[in-house]
C-alpha positions in Angstrom: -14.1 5.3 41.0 -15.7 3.1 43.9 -16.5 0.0 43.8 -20.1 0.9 43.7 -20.0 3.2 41.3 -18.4 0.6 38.8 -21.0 -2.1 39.7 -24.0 1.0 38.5 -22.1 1.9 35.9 -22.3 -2.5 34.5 -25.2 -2.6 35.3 -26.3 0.4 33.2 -24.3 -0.7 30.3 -25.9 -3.8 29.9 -29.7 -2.2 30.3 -28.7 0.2 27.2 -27.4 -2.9 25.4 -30.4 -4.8 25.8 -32.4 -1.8 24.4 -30.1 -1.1 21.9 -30.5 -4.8 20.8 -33.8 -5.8 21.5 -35.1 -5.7 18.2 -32.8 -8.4 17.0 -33.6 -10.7 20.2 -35.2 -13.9 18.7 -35.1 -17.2 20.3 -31.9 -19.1 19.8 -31.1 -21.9 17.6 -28.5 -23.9 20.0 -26.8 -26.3 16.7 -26.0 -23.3 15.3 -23.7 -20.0 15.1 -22.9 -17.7 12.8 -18.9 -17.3 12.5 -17.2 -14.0 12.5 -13.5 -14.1 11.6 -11.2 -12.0 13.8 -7.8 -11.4 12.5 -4.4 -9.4 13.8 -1.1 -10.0 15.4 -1.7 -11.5 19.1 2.3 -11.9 19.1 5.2 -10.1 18.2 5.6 -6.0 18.4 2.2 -5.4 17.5 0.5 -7.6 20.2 -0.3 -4.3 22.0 -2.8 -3.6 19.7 -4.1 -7.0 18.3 -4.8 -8.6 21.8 -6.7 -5.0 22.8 -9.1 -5.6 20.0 -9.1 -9.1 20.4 -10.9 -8.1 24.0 -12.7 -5.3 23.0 -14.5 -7.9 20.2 -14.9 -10.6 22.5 -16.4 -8.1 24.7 -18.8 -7.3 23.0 -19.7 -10.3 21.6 -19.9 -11.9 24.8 -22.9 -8.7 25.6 -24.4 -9.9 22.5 -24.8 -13.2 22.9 -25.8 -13.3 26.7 -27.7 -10.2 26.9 -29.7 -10.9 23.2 -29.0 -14.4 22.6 -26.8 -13.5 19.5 -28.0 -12.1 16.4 -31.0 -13.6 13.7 -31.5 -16.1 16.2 -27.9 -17.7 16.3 -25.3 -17.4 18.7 -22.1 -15.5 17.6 -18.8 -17.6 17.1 -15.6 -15.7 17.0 -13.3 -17.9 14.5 -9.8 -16.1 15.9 -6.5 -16.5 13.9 -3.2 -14.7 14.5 -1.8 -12.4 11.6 1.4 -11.9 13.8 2.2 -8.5 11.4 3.0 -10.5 8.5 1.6 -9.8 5.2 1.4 -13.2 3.6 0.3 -15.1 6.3 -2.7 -12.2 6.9 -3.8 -12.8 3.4 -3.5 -16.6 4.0 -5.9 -16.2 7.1 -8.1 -14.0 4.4 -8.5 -17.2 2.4 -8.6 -19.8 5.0 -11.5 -17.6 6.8 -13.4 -16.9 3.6 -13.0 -20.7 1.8 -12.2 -23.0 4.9 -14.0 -21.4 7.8 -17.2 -19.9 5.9 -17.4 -16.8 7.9 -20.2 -14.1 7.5 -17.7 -11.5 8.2 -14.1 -10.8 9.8 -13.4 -7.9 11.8 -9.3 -6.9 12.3 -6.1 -6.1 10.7 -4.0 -4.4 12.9 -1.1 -3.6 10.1 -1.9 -1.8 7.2 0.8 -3.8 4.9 -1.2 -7.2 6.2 -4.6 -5.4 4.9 -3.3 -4.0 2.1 -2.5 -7.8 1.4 -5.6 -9.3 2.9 -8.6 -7.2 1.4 -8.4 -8.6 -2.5 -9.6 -11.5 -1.3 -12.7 -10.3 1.0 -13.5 -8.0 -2.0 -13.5 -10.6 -4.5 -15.2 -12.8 -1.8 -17.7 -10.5 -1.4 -17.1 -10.9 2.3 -17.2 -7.6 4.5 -14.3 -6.6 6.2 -14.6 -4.5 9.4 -11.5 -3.1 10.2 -11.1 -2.3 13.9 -8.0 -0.6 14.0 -5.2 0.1 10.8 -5.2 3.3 9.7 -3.5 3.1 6.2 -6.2 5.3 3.7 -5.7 2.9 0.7 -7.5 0.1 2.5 -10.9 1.9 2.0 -9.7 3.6 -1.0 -8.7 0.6 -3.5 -12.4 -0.6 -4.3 -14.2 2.6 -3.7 -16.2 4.1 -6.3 -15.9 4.4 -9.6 -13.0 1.5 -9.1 -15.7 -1.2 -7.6 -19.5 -0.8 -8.3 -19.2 -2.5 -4.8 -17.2 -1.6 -1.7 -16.8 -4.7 0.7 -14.2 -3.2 2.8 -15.1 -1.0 5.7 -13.3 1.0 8.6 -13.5 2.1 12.3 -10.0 4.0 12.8 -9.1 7.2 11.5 -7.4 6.5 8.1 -4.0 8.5 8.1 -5.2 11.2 5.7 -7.9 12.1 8.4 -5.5 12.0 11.0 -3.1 14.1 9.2 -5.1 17.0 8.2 -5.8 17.1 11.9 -1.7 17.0 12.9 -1.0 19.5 10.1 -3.6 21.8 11.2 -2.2 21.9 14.9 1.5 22.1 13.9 1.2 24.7 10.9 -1.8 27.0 12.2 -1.9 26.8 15.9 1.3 26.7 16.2 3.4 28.4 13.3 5.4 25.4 12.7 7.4 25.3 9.4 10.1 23.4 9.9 8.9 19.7 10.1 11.1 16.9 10.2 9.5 13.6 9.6 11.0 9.7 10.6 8.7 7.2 9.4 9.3 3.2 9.3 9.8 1.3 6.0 6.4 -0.7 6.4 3.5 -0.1 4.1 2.0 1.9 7.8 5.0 4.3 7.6 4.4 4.9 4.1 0.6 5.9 4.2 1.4 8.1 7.3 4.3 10.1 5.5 2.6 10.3 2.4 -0.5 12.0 3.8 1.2 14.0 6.1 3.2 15.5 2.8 0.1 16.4 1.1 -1.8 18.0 4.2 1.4 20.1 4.9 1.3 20.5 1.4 -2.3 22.2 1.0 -0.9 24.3 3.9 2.1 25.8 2.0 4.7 23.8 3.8 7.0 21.0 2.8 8.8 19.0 5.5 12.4 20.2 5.6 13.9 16.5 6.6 12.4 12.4 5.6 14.1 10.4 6.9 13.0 6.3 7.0 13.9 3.8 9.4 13.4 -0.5 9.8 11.1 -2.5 12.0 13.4 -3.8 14.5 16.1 -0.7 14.3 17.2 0.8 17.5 19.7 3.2 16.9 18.1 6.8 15.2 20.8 8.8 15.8 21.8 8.9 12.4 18.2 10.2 11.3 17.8 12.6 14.7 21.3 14.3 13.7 20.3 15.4 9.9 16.8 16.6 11.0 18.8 18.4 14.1 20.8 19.4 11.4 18.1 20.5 9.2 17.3 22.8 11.5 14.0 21.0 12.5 11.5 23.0 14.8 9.3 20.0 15.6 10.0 16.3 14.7 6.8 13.9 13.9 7.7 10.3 14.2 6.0 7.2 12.7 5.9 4.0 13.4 4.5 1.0 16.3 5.6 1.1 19.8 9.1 -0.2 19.9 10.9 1.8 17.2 9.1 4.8 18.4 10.6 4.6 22.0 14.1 3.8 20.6 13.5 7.6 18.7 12.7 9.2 21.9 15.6 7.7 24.1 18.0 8.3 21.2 16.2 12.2 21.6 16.6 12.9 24.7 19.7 11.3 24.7 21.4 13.5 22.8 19.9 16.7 24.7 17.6 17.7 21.4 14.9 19.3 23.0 12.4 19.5 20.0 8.4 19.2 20.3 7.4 16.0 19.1 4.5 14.6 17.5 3.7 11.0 16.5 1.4 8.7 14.8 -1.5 7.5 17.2 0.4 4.2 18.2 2.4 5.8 21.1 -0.5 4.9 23.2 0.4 1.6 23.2 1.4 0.2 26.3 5.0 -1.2 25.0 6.0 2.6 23.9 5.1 3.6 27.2 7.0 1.5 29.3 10.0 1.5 26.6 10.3 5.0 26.6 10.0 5.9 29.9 10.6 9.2 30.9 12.1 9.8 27.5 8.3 9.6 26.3 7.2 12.6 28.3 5.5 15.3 26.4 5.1 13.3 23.0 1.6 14.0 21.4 -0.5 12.2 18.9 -4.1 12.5 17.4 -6.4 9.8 19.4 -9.8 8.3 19.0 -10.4 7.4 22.6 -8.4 8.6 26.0 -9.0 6.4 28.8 -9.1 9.3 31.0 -11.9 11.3 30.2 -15.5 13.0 32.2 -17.5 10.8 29.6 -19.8 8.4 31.9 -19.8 5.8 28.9 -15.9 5.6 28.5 -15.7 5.2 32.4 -18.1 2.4 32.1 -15.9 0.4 29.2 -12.7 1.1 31.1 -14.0 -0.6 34.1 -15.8 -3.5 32.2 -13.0 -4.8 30.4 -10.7 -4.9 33.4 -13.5 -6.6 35.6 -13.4 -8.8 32.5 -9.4 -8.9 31.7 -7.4 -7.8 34.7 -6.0 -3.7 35.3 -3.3 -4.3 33.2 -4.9 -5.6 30.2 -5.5 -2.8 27.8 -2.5 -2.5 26.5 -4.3 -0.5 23.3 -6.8 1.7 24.6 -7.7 3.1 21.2 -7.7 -0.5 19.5 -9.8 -2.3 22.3 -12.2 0.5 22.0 -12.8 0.5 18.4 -13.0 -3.4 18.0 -15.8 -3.4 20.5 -17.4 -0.6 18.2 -16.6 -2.2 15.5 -18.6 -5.6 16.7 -21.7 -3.2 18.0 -22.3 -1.5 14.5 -21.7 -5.4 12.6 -24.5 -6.3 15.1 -26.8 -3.4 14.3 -26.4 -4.4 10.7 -26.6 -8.1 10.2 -29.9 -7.8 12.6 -31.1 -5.0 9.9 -29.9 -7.2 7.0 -31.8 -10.2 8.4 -29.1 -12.2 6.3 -25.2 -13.8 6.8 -25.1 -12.7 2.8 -21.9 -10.3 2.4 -23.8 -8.3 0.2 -27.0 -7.7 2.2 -24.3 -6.8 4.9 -22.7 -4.4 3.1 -25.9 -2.5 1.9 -27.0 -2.5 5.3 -24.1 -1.4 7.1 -24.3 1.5 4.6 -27.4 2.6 5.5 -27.2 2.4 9.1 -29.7 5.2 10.3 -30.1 5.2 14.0 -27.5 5.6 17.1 -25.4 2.7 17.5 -23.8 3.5 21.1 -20.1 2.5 21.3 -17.2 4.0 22.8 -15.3 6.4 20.5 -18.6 7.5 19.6 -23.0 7.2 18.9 -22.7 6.1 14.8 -25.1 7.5 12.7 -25.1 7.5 8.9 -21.2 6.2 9.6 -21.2 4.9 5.8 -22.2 5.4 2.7 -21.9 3.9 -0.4 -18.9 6.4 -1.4 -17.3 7.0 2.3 -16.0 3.9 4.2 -14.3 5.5 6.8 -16.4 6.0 10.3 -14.8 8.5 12.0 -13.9 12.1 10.4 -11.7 14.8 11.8 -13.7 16.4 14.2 -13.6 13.0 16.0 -10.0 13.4 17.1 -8.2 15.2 19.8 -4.6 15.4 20.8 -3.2 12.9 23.3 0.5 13.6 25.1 2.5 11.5 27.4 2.2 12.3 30.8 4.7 9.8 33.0 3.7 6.8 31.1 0.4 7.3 30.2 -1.7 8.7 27.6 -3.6 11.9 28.7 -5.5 14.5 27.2 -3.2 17.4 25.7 -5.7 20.2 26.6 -7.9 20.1 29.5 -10.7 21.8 27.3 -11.2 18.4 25.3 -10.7 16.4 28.7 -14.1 18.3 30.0 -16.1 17.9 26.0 -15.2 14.3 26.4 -18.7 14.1 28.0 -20.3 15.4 24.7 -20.5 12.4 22.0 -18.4 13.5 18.8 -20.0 12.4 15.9 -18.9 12.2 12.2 -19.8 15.2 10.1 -21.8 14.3 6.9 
């Protein structure tokens, strides 16, 4: 794209934002800011994604509060704290942002075992969570109805039993696939992963012929690769973050087995793809967002954020992506709320109504007071490692990229 191109394409952006927003454009009260806690690992192995959304939220924010002057009159203050992938100290930050800091909201969680310990305390807060990019389907699940008159905790990602239906599909009826091998890691993530892939091979007839489970950390899978070789495996499907995953497909291609392979959406990050290497090549996962697509809008937030952040930034393309979608629909509904009260939040990002642009998609009607859970099935497509990037699998999605997918009521 040339440099000209990229400045029209800025400059567009920030006209739509402006009408997008202009409703909620009120003169600005300097001594104040409402706070918005942001929370996820910005070190460790899960940095890829964290610091991605970290970006894509201060992106967004940074529209919000220079093109609008904020939102109900007030500047937006991001109150950032690093999870760094550990349970308890992510439902520590939970605490300290809710009773300490005071914020209206947090948007984050990265790891599904730091939500899973994180979102008692925004529920009993009554202080919306946004989550930007963990995919685990229990998060939306615990407190939804009849369990909690009240559901405080929201989503942005495709929760694994979404994502799974759409990976079981493919391998079982495009395919013919019956022999599925499955290596999943020992974290909460892992879990919710293999568990729904189970019960959407299930509802298909099938039942995995190999699981085999591995630690955060481990290296060497060449004790799990032989029994599924063994097993007689036609396709492997691996689960897990970046590291671990590219350790599988070394130890793979390694040992000269040739078998399709499938993974959880995290092999877009930018630490599988450079730890893999060549070993990587040909490994497909379901996606929310590929950088490379004909959509005009996706063009627009690629170039943006690396104006903004540098080339090699996005790490995450699918978790920067959805944590600036994440802060655009928050904006539409504290400006419809006209409150920082959790609750009025809550109703109101419920009964959003009209297109909110982002990235992965135009939200309309992306909650409800039963579903959670923005993005449905017909959202995804299938991503596959082309020499250490993330491309579309199937050129026929690469050209309806320019159509906006939106979720099926």
């Amino acid at each position: 794209m040339s440099i000209e191109s990229k400045r029209v394409f800025r400059v567009v952006r920030r006209c739509l934002l402006a009408l997008t927003m202009s409703a909620a454009a009120v003169p600005v009260l300097a001594e104040q800011t409402i706070k918005i806690g942001v929370s996820g690992p910005f070190s460790g192995g899960s940095a890829p994604m964290g610091n991605s959304m970290r970006m894509g939220i201060e992106m967004a924010v940074d529209e919000i509060n220079t093109y609008v002057g904020g939102v109900l009159g007030r500047k937006v203050e991001l109150v950032l704290r690093d999870d760094e992938s550990n349970p308890k100290k992510g439902a520590e930050i939970a605490k300290e942002l809710i009773e300490k800091e005071k914020v209206a909201v947090t948007v984050g969680v990265v790891n599904t075992g730091v939500g899973l310990a994180s979102i008692d305390a925004y529920q009993q807060a009554g202080v919306p969570l946004l989550v930007a990019v963990s995919t685990g389907a229990e998060l939306t699940r615990r407190y939804a109805p009849p369990a909690a008159p009240k559901n405080f905790i929201f989503r942005m990602s495709a929760p694994t039993a979404v994502s799974n239906r759409f990976m079981a599909r493919h391998l079982v009826e495009r395919l013919g696939m019956k022999r599925i091998a499955i290596l999943a890691d020992d974290t909460g993530y892992g879990e919710a992963e293999m568990n729904d892939l189970v019960a959407a091979l299930k509802s298909l007839k099938t039942e995995p012929v190999l699981i085999k489970r591995f630690s955060i950390g481990d290296r060497d899978m060449r004790s799990q690769l032989e029994a599924a070789r063994g097993a007689d495996a036609q396709v492997l499907v691996m689960y897990g973050i970046g590291p671990e995953l590219a350790a599988i497909a070394r130890n793979r291609r390694d040992m000269g087995w040739q078998v399709p392979t499938f993974a959880s959406w995290t092999i877009s990050m930018r630490n599988f793809l450079d730890q893999a290497g060549d070993a990587g090549n040909g490994v497909m996962a379901a996606q929310s967002f590929i950088p490379g697509s004909e959509s005009p809008r996706h063009r627009s937030f690629i170039s943006e954020f690396r104006h903004r952040y540098g080339n090699d930034a996005m790490e995450s393309a699918m978790s920067a992506a959805q944590g600036y979608d994440a802060m655009r629909v928050l904006f539409n509904a504290m400006s419809s709320a006209g409150s920082t009260d959790g609750d009025a939040i809550r109703n109101a990002l419920e009964r959003i109504d009209r297109g909110v642009e982002g990235v992965v998609s135009t939200y309309i009607h992306p909650f409800s007071a039963d579903d959670h859970d923005a993005l449905t099935e017909n959202m995804l497509v299938l991503g596959v490692v082309r020499q250490g990037r993330i491309e579309y699998a199937f050129q026929e999605d690469a050209r309806r990229s320019f159509a906006v997918r939106r979720k099926e009521q």
